[in-house]
C-alpha positions in Angstrom: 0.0 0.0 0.0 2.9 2.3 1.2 4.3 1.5 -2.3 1.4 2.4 -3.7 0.9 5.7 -2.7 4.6 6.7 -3.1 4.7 5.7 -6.7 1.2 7.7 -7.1 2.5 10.7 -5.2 5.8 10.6 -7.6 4.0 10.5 -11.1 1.3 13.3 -9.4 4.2 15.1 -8.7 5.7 14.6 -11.8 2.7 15.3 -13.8 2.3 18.5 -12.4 5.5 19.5 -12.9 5.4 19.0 -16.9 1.8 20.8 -17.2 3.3 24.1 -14.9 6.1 24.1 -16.9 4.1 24.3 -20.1 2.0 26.9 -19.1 5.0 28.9 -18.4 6.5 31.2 -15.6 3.4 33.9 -15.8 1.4 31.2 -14.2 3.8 32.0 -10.7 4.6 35.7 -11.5 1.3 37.0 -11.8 -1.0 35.2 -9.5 -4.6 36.4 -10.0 -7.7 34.4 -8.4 -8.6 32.5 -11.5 -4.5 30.9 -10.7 -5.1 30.6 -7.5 -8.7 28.3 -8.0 -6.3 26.6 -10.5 -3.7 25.6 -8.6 -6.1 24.6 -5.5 -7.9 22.3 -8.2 -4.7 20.8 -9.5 -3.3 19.9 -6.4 -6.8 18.5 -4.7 -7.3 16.6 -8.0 -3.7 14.7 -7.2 -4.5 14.2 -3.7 -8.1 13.0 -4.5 -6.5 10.4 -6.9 -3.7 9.0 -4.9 -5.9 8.6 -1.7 -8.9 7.2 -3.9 -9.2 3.0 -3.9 -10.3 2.8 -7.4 -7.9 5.7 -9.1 -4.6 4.8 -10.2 -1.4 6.1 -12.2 -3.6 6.0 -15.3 -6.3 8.3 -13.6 -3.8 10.7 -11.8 -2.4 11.4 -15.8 -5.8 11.9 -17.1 -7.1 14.1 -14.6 -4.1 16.5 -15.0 -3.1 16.5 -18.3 -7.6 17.3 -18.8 -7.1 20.0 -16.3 -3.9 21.5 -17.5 -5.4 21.3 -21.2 -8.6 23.6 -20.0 -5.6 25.7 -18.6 -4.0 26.1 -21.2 -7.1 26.9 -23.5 -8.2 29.9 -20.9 -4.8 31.2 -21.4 -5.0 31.2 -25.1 -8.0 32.9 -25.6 -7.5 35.0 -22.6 -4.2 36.2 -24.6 -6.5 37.0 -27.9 -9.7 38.2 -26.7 -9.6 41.2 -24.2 -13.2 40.6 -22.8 -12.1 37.1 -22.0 -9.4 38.4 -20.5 -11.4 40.6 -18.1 -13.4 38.1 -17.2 -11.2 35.6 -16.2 -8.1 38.1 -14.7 -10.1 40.8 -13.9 -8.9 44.3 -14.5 -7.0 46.7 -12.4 -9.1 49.4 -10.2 -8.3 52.7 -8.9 -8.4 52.8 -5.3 -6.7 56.9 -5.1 -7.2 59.3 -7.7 -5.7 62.5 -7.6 -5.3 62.3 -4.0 -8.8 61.5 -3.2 -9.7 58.1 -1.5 -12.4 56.2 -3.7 -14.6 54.7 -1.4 -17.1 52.8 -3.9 -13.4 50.9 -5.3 -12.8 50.1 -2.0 -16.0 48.6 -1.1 -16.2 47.2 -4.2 -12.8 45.4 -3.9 -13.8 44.5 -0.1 -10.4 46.6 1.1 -10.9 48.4 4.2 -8.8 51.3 5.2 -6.0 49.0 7.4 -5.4 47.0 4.6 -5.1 50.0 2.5 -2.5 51.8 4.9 -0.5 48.2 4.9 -0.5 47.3 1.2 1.1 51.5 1.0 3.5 51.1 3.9 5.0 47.8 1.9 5.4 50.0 -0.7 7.6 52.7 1.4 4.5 55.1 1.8 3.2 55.9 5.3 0.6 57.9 4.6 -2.4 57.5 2.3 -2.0 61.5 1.7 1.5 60.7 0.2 -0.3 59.2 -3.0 -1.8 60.9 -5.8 -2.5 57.5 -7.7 -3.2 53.9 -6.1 -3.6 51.5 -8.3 -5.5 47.8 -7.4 -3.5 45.5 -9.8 -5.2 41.8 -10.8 -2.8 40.2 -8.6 -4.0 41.9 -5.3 -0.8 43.9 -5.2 -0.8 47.5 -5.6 1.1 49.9 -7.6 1.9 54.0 -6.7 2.0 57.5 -8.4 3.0 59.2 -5.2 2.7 62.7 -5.2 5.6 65.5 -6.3 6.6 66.5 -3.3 7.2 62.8 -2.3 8.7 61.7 -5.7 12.4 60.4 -5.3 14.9 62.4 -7.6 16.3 61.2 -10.7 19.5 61.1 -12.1 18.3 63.9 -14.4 16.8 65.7 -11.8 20.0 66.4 -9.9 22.0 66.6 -13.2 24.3 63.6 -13.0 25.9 62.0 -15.9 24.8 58.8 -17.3 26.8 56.0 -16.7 26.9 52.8 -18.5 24.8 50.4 -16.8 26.8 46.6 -15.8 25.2 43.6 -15.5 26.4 41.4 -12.5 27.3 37.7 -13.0 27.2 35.1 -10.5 30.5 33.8 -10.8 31.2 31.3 -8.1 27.8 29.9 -6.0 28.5 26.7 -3.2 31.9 26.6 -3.7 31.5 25.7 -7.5 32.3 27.9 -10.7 29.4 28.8 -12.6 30.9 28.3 -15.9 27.5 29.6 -18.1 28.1 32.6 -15.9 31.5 33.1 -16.2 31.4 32.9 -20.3 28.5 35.3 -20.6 30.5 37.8 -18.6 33.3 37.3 -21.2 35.7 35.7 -18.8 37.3 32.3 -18.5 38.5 30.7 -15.4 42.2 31.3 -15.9 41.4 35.0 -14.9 39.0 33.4 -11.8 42.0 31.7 -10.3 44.3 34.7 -10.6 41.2 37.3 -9.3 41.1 34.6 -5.9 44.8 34.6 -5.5 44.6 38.4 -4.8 41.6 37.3 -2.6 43.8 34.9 -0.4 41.9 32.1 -2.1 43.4 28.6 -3.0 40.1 26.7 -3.9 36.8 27.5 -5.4 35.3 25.5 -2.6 37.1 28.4 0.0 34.1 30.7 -2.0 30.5 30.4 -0.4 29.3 33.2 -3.3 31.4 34.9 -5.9 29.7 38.2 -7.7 31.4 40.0 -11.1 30.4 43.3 -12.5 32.3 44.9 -14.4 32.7 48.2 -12.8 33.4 46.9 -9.4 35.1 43.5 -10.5 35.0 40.6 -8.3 33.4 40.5 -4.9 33.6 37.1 -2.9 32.2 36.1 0.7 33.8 32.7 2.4 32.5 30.1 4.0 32.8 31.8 7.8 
């Protein structure tokens, strides 16, 4: 029985696994309530299975591979029809607007004033009179327009001269050279070992995490 259910877990598991991946990373980046009802379906129609008598490896498959298909079809029409889209992910609503609280988006969102104050003070904002646009987003989160006077500067605004903007590589992660990494930065492992000898480093495995950009060069921390 123990068996059983192990294999069943595995190939649930498993099955999952192929249909997230085919639906793509959106599915975790952008959670909105029609993903969450999926992913509470998905995982009670693998539990359902593995715990039932008369479902087995065959059934698990089916069931998910049905489900992930309907998935998949909301999220291609979703992608071509913008009423669809509404429908199913909802659209963004304006909780602050020009400064002025909008009650009726509030009620109609069910977001009382706490939960207001603590979505903005997330954000860096610890007062609602600091925003002159709040904006509900599909995913629950919220985004702000906060007002002039509580704007950060720019670059532009105090005048400073663009720089060129680096990427930084992970060069070293665990104790083990990232060689992807380290060839994307345009580097090769020649230069690494030299770089850690001026680091007091003997061995990659000294390294805990290993950081390259190329306006600061290489930063390391040890294994302490």
């Amino acid at each position: 029985m123990f068996l059983d259910i192990a294999i069943e877990l595995v190939v649930g598991f498993l099955s999952l696994l192929v249909v997230l991946k085919v639906l793509g990373k959106i599915q975790f980046s952008q959670v909105t309530p029609f993903d969450f009802i999926t992913a509470m379906v998905m995982g009670n129609l693998v539990g359902d299975a593995i715990f039932s008598v008369k479902a087995g490896i065959k059934e698990i498959i089916f069931s998910v591979v049905i489900w992930g298909i309907l998935i998949y079809l909301v999220e291609f029409t979703t992608q071509k029809s913008i009423l669809l889209r509404k429908f199913f992910e909802g659209t963004p609503s304006i909780l602050i607007n020009k400064g002025e609280i909008i009650y009726k988006q509030l009620k109609k969102n069910n977001i009382d004033l706490n939960q207001l104050q603590q979505l903005m003070r997330k954000q860096g904002y610890f007062s609602i009179y600091e925003a002159e646009y709040v904006i509900l987003e599909r995913d629950g989160q919220i985004s702000i327009a906060p007002k002039f006077q509580y704007q950060l500067p720019t670059t532009q605004d105090l005048q400073i001269p663009p720089k060129k903007v680096a990427l930084s590589y992970a060069i070293i992660m665990d104790g083990k050279v990232q060689m992807q990494n380290l060839t994307l930065a345009g580097l090769d492992e020649n230069w690494l070992l030299n770089q850690l000898k001026q680091h007091n480093v003997d061995n990659y495995s000294e390294v805990f995490f290993g950081e390259w950009q190329q306006n600061r060069g290489l930063l390391i921390s040890k294994y302490k």
